[in-house]
Biotite code that builds the C-alpha atoms (Angstrom):
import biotite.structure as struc

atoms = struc.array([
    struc.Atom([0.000, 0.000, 0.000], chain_id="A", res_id=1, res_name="UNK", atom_name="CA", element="C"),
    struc.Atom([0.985, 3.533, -1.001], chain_id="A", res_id=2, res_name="UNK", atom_name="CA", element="C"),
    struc.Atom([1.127, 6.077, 1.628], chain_id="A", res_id=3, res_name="UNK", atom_name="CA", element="C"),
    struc.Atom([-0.339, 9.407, 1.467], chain_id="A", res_id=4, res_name="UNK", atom_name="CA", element="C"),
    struc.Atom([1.690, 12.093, 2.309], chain_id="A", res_id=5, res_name="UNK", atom_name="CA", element="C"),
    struc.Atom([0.919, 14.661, 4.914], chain_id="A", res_id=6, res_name="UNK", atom_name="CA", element="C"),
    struc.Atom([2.015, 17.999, 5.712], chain_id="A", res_id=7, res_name="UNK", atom_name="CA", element="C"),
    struc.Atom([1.001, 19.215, 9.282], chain_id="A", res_id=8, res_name="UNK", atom_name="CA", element="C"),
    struc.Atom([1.100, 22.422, 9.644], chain_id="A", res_id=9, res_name="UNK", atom_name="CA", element="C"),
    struc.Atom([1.212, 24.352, 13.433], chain_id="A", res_id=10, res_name="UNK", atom_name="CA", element="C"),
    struc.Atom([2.292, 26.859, 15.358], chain_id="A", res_id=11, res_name="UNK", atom_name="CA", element="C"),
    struc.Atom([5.896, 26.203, 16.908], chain_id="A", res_id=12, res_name="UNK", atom_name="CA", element="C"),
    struc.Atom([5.518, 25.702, 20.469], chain_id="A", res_id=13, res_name="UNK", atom_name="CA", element="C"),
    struc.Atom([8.071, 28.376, 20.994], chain_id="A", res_id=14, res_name="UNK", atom_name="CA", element="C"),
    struc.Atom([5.528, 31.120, 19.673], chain_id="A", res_id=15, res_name="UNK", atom_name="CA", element="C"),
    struc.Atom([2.443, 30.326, 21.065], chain_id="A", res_id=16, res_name="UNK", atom_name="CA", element="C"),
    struc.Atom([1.110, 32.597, 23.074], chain_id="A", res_id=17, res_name="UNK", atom_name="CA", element="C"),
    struc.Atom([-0.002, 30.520, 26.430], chain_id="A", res_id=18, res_name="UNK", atom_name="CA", element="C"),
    struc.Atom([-2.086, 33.018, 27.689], chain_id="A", res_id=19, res_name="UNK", atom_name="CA", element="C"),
    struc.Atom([-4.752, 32.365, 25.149], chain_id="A", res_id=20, res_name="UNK", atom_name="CA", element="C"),
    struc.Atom([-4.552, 28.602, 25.598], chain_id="A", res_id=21, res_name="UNK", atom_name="CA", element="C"),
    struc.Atom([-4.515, 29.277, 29.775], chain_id="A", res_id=22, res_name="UNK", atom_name="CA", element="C"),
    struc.Atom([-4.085, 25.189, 30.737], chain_id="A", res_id=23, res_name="UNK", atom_name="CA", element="C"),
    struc.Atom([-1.026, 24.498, 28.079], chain_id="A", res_id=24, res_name="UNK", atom_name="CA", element="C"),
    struc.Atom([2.279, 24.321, 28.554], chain_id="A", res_id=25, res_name="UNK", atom_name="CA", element="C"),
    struc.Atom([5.099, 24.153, 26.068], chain_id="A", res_id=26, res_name="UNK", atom_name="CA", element="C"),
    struc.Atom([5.452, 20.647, 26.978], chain_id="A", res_id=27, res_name="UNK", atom_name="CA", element="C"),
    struc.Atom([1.579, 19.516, 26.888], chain_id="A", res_id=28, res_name="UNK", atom_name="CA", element="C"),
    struc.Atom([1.707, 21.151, 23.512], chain_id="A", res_id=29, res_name="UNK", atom_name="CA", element="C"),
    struc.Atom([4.583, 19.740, 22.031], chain_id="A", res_id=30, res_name="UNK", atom_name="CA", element="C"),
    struc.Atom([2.534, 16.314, 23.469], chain_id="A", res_id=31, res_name="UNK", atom_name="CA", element="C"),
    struc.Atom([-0.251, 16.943, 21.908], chain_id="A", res_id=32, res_name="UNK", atom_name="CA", element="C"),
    struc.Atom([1.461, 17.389, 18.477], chain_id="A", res_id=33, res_name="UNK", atom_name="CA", element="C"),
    struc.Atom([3.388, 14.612, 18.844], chain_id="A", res_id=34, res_name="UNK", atom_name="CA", element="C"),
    struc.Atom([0.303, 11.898, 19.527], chain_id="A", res_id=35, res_name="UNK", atom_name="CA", element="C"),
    struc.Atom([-1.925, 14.066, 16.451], chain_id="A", res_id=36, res_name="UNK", atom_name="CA", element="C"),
    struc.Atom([0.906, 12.805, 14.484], chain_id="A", res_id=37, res_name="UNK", atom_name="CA", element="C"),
    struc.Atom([1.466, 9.442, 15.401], chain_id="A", res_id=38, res_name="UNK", atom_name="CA", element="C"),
    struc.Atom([-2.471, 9.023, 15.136], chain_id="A", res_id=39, res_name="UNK", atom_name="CA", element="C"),
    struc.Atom([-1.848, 9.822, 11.248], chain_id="A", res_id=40, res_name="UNK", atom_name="CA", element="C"),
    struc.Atom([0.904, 7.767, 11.177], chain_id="A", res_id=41, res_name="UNK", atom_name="CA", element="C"),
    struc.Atom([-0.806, 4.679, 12.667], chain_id="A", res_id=42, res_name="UNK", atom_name="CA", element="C"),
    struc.Atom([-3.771, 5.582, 10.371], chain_id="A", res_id=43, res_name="UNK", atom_name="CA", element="C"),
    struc.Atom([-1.463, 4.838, 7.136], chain_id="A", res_id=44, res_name="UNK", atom_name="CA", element="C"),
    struc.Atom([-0.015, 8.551, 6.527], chain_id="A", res_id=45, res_name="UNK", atom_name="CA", element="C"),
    struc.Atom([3.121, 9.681, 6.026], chain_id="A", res_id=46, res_name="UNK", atom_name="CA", element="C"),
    struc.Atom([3.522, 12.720, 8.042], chain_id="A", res_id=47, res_name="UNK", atom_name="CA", element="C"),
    struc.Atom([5.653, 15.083, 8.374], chain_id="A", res_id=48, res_name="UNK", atom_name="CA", element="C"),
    struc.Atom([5.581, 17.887, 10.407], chain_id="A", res_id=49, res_name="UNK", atom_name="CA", element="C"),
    struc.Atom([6.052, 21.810, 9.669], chain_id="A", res_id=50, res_name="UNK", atom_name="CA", element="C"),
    struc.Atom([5.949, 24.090, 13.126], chain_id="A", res_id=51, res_name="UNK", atom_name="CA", element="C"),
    struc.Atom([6.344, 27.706, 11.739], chain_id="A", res_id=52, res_name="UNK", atom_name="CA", element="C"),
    struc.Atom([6.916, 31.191, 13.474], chain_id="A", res_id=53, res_name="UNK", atom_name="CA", element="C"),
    struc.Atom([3.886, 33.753, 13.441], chain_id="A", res_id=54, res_name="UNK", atom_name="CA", element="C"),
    struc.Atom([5.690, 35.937, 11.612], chain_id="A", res_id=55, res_name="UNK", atom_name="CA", element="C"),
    struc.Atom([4.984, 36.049, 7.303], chain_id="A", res_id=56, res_name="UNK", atom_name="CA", element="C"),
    struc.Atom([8.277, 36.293, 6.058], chain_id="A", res_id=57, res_name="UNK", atom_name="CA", element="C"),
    struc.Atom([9.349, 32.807, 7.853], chain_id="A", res_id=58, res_name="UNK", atom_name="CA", element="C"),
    struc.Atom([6.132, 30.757, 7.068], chain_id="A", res_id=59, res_name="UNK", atom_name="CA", element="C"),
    struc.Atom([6.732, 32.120, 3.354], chain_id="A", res_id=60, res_name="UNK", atom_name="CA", element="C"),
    struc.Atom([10.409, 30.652, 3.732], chain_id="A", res_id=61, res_name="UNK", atom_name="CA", element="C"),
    struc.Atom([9.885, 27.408, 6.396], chain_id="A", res_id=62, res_name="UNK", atom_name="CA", element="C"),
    struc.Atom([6.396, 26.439, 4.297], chain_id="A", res_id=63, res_name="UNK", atom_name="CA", element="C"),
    struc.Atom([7.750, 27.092, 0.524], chain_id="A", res_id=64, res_name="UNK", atom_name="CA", element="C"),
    struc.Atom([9.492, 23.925, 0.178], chain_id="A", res_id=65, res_name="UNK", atom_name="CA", element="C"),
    struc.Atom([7.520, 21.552, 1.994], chain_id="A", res_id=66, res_name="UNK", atom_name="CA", element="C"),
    struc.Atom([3.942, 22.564, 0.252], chain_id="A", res_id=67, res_name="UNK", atom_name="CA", element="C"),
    struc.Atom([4.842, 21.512, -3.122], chain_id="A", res_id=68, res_name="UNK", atom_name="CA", element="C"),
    struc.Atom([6.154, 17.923, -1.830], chain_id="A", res_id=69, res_name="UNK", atom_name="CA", element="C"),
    struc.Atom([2.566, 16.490, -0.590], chain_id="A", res_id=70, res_name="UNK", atom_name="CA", element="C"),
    struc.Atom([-0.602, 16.087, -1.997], chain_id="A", res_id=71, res_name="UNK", atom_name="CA", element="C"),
    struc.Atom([-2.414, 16.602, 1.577], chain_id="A", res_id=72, res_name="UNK", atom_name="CA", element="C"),
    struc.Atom([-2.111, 19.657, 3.236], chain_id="A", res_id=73, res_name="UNK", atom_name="CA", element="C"),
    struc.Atom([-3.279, 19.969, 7.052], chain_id="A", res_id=74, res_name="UNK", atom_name="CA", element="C"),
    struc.Atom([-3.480, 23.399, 8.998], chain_id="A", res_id=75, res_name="UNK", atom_name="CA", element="C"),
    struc.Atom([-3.337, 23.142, 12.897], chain_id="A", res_id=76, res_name="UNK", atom_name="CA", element="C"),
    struc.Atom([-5.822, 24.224, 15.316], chain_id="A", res_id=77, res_name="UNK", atom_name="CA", element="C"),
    struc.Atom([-3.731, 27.113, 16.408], chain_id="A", res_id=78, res_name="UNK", atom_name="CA", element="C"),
    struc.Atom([-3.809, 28.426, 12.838], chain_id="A", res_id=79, res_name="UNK", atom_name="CA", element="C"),
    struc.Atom([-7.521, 28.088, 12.054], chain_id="A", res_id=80, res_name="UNK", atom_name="CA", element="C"),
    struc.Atom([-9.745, 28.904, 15.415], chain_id="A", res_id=81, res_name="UNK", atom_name="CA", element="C"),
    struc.Atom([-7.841, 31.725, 17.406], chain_id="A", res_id=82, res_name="UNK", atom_name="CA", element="C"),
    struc.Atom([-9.743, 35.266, 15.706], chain_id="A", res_id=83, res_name="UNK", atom_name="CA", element="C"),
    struc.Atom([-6.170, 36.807, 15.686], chain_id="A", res_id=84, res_name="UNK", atom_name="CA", element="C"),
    struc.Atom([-4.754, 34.701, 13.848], chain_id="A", res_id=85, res_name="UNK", atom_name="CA", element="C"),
    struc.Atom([-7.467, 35.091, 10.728], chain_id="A", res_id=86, res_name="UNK", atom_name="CA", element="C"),
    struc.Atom([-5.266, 36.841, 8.524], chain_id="A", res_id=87, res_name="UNK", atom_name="CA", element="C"),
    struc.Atom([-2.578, 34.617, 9.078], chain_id="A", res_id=88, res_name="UNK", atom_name="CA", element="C"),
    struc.Atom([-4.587, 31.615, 8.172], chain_id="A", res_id=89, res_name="UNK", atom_name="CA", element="C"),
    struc.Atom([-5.653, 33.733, 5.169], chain_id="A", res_id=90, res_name="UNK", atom_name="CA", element="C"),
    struc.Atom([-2.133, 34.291, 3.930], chain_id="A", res_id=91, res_name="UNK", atom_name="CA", element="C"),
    struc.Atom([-0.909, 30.483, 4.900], chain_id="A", res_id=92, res_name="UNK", atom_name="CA", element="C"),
    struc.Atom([-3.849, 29.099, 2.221], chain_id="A", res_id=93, res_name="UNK", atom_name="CA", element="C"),
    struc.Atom([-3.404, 32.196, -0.469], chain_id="A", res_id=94, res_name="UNK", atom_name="CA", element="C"),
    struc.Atom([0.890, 30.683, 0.224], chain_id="A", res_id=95, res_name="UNK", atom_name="CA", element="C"),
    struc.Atom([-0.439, 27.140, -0.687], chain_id="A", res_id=96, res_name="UNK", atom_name="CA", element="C"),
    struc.Atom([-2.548, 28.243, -3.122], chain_id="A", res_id=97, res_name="UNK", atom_name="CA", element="C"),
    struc.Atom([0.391, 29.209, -5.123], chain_id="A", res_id=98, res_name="UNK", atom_name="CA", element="C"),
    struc.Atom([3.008, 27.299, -4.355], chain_id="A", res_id=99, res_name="UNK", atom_name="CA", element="C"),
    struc.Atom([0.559, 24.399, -4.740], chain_id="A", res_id=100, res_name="UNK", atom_name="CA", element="C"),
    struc.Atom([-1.997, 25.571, -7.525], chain_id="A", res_id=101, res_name="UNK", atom_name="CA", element="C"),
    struc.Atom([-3.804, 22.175, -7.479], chain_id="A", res_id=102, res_name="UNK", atom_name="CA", element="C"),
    struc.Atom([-4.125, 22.156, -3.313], chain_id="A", res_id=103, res_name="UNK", atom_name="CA", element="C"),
    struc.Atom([-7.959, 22.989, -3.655], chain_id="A", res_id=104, res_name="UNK", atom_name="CA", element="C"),
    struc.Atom([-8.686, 19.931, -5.309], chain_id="A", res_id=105, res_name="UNK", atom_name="CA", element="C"),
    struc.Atom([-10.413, 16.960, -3.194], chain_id="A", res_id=106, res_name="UNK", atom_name="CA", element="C"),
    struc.Atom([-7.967, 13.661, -3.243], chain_id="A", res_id=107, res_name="UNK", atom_name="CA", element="C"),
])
């Protein structure tokens, strides 16, 4: 069987700001990334993980690369829910988007 690759893609545990996520530590977090990918992993993906910096010039750089690799993009929790960080979920998809002009598609 062929595995499907996976991108994951979070917020580095290093630049998450705990004080919106008040019961999280560094260390529960980097847990909880750790068993979402092993989950995928044991499910039949191959995963692989990309933890960026909040900042747009380093997810343009850390992100480039790895979005044209995979056929499967995933955007973390972190990313997609917190109201601040709606533009930056914006510009990750409009990054995919070109780096990857097919990501829209439905595998």
């Amino acid at each position: 069987m062929v595995q499907k690759r996976v991108l994951a893609i979070g917020i580095d545990p290093r630049f998450v700001d705990y004080a919106a996520f008040p019961p999280f530590t560094p260390e529960l977090f980097r847990g909880f990334i750790a068993a979402q990918i092993e989950n995928a992993r044991a499910a039949g993906y191959d995963v692989t993980s990309c933890l960026i910096d909040l900042r747009y010039g380093r997810i343009s750089r850390r992100l480039g690369p790895a979005v044209r690799q995979v056929r499967l993009r995933v955007i973390g929790t972190g990313l997609r829910l917190p109201p601040e960080h709606f533009l930056l979920f914006e510009s990750i998809i409009n990054l995919i988007y070109r780096l990857a002009p097919g990501a829209g598609r439905m595998i």
